[in-house]
N, C-alpha and C positions, 0 to 999 in steps of 0.2 A: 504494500500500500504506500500510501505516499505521507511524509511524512512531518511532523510538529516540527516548531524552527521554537525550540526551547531556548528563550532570554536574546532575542532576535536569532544570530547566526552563531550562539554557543557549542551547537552542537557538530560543530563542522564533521568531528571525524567518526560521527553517528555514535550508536549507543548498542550495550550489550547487559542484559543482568548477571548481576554475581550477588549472591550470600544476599537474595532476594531481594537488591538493589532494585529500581526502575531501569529499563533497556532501549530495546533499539530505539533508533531514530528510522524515523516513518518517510516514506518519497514523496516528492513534489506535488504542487499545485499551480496552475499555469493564468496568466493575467491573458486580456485581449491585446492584441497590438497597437497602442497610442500612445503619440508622444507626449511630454510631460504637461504635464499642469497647466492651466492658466491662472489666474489671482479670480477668486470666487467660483471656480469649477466645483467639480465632484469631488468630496474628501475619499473620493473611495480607490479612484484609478487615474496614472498620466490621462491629460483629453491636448489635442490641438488646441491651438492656439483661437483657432476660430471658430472652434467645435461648440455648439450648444451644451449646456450645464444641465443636461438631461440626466435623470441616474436610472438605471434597469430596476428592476425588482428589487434582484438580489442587493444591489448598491444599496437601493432607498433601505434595505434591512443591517445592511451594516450601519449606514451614517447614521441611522437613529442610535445605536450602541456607541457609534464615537461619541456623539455628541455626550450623549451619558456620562462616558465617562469623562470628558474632556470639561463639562462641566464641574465636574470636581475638585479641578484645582483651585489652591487655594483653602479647598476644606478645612476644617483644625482637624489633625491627630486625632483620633476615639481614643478613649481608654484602652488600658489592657483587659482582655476578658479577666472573666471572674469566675476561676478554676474551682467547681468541689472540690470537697474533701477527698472525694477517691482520687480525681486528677492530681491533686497538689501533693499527695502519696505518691501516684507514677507520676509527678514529675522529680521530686526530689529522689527517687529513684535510676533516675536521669542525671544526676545532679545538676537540677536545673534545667534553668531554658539554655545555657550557655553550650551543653551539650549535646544538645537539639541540632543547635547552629551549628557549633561545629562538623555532626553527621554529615549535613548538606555540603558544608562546604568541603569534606573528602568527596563527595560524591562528584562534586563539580570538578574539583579540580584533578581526577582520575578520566573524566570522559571528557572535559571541553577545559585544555588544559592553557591553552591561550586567552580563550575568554576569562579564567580563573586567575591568572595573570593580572590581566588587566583588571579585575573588579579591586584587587589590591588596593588601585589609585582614589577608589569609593572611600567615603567615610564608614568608618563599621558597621553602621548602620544602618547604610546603601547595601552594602557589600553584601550583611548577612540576611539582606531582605533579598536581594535577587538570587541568591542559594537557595534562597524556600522555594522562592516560587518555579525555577530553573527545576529542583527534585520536583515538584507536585506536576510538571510537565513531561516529566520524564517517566514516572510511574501510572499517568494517563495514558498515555501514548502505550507505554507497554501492557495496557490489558487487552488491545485490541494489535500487537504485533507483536509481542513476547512469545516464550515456549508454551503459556498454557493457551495463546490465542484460539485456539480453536473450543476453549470452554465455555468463550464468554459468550451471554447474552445477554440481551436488553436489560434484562431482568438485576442485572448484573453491575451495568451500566448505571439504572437510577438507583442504585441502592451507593454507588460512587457519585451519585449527585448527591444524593439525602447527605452523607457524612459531608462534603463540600458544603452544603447548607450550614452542618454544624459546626464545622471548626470555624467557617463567617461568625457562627455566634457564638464562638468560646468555650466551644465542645471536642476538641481532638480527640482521637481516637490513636494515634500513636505519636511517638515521637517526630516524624516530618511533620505529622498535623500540625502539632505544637509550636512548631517554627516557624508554620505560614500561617495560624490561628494570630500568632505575635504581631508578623508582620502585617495583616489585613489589617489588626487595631491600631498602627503605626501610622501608616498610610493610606490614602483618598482611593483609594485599590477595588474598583466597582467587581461584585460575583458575576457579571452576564458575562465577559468574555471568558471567565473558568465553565460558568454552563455553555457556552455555543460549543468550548473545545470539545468538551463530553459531544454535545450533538455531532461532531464530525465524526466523533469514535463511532457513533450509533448508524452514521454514512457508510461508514470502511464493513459492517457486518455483513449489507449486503447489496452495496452498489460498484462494481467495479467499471461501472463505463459512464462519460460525462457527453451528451450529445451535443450540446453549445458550451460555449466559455461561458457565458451566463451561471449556467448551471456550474461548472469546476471553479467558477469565482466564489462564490458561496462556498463550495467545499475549501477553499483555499482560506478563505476568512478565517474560516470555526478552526483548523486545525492549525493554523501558522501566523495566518494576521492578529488573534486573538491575541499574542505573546506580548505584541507590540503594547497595545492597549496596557496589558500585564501591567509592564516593565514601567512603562514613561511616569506612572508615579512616585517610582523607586529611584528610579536616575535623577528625575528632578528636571525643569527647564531652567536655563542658565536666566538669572536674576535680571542680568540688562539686555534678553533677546526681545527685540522686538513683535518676535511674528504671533503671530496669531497660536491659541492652544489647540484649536485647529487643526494648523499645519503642520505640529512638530504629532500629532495624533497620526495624519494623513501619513506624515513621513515612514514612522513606525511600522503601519501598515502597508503600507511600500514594499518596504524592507522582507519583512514576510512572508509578502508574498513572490518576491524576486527570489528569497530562498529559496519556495520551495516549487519554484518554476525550474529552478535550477538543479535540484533534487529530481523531480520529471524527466527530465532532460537526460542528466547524466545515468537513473537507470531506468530508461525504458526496457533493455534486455531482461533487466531483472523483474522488472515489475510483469513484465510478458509471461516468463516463467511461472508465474505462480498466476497468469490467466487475467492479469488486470492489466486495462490501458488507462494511463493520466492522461490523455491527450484529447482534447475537441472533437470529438468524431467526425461534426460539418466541417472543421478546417481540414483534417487528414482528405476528406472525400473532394473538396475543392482543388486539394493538391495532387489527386489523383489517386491516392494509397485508401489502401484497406485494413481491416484487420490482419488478413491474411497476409498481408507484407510486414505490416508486422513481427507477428509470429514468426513469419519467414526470417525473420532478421537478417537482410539481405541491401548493402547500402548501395543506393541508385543514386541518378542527378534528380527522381522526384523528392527522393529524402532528405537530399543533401539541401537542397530549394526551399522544402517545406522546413526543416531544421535551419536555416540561415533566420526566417521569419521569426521560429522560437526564440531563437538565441537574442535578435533583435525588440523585440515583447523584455524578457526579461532584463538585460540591461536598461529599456527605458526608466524599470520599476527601481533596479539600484543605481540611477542620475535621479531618481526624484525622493529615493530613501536618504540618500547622500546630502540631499539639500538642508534636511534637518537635522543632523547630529550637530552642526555647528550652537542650534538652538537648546542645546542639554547643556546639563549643568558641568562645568568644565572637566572635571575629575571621572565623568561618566563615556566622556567623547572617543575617550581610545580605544577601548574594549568593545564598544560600538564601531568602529570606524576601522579597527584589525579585522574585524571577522568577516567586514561588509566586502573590504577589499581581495583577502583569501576566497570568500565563496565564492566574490564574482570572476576568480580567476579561474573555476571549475567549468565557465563556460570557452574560457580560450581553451582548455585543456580539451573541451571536443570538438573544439574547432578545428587542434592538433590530431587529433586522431583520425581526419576526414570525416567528421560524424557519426563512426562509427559508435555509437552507443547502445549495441546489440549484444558485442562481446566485449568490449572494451571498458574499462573504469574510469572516468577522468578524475582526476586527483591535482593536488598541487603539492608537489615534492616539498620536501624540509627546507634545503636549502631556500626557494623562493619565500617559503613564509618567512622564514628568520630576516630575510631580506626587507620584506613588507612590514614586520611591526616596527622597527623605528622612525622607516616614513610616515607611517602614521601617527606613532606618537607625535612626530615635528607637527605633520597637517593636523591633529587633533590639538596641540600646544596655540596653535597660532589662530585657530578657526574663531 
């Protein structure tokens, strides 16, 4: 399936469970082809410049959740919940919340070891809010593409709502609970884009094909744009940006979903084999291709063509994700702005391969990222 873009592009080099950790990282979600923004467009996707400020369905159902949340800022703090007596046993059991945090933050910095890096530069507590919520993305994702995937059902799914309900109101149920139960009372942190992600889990049980972009933009929202949303009350907007809260929302969700367009992209072969396409079904049929070519996994000039277009889509989405990290709070920029640069280098990477993204992995070697995080530190420094 395609997969969550846990604390925007934290999870570059995907995800695995161990010692009942949360696991894999989930494949792509693809935006339509347009370029970026105008001033008062769609918060939802790059439009032309001259394009009308029309949004689809699925948009008009995002932008009411941005705006939700986006209204937020500013909020005060809530309190810290108000743990029983049996919690406040398992916590000191724990010793503490301090223990909690710390869990998370092994977990992050074992599977998304660059982005763990960079949260460093966070106040501690920036840093140990986006480990909660980084785990609580991670252990979603893996009930619907982990080893027991094949147990889950719905059934299953809202009963992983219901506790997400609780630990909002100061109810955990374990140790991660308790680190993101902290952080939701810390932070202007709205519950709906934790519940749409659940809804894309409930997507992946049993829809493996997207007939319009319309239709896999919605799917790309709940499982990867939702992060965005997540995150941007934790990193904070930088004090003297200008823009609109808005657009540094817009950006977020950009970002997202350039992920996991880009995730799409790079494993269509893989996604093939277990019998599902990310892909637009009326654009593959415009471009000429079928399922069966697909499957076939056989690169042509129609693939190479129709893959030029993809590759094209998502770099729009990371020039308009990119517009707004300058707009975060200074200390949040790098770590945002490392990962944005690495992932989008996954699409040179099959650009390298002749698009072969049937059999081939596009990756970005060690060397190039070590390379990439001090330019971005400087461009994250100076932004």
């Amino acid at each position: 399936m395609a997969g969550s873009s846990a604390v925007w592009a934290a999870h570059h080099g995907g995800w695995r469970l161990r010692n009942g950790l949360p696991g894999p990282q989930r494949r792509g979600r693809a935006p339509r082809l347009l370029p970026p923004t105008r001033a008062g467009a769609s918060l939802t996707r790059p439009r032309a410049a001259a394009a009308p400020a029309v949004r689809t369905a699925s948009e008009e159902a995002v932008y009411e959740v941005v705006l939700r949340q986006a209204a937020k800022k500013g909020t005060a703090p809530r309190l810290r919940p108000r743990w029983s007596e049996d919690e406040e046993e398992r916590l000191l059991g724990w010793s503490l919340l301090g223990d909690a945090y710390d869990r998370c933050g092994e977990v992050c910095s074992e599977y998304a070891k660059t982005f763990y890096l960079g949260t460093q530069l966070m106040t501690p507590e920036r840093r140990k809010a986006v480990w909660a919520i980084y785990v609580w993305c991670r252990r979603t994702d893996e009930l619907v593409d982990g080893p027991n995937a094949s147990y889950i059902t719905p059934t299953a799914l809202d009963r992983w709502e219901k506790r997400l309900e609780d630990l909002f109101e100061g109810r955990p149920y374990d140790m991660y609970d308790v680190a993101l139960s902290d952080t939701v009372s810390k932070f202007p942190v709205d519950i709906q884009p934790f519940k749409d992600m659940i809804e894309g889990m409930r997507l992946d049980l049993w829809k493996s094909r997207y007939m319009t972009f319309d239709e896999l933009y919605l799917y790309c929202y709940y499982v990867a744009g939702t992060v965005g949303l997540m995150t941007v009350p934790v990193m904070g907007i930088a004090p003297d940006s200008k823009a609109s809260t808005d657009s540094v929302y817009n950006a977020a969700l950009a970002l997202g979903i350039a992920n996991q367009l880009t995730n799409i992209l790079r494993d269509v072969g893989e996604d093939a084999r277990r019998g599902r396409i990310y892909l637009p079904m009326d654009e593959l049929a415009q471009a000429g291709l079928t399922e069966e070519d697909i499957f076939r996994g056989k690169v042509t000039d129609k693939w190479r063509r129709f893959m030029k277009g993809q590759i094209q889509r998502a770099r729009l989405f990371f020039d308009e994700a990119e517009k707004g990290v300058a707009h975060l709070d200074s200390a949040s920029r790098w770590p945002v702005l490392a990962s944005l640069w690495l992932y989008r280098q996954i699409l040179d990477a099959i650009e390298a391969n002749d698009y072969n993204n049937f059999t081939k992995r596009a990756y970005v070697g060690k060397a190039k990222k070590l390379l990439s995080l001090p330019v971005a530190y400087a461009r994250a420094a100076v932004a």
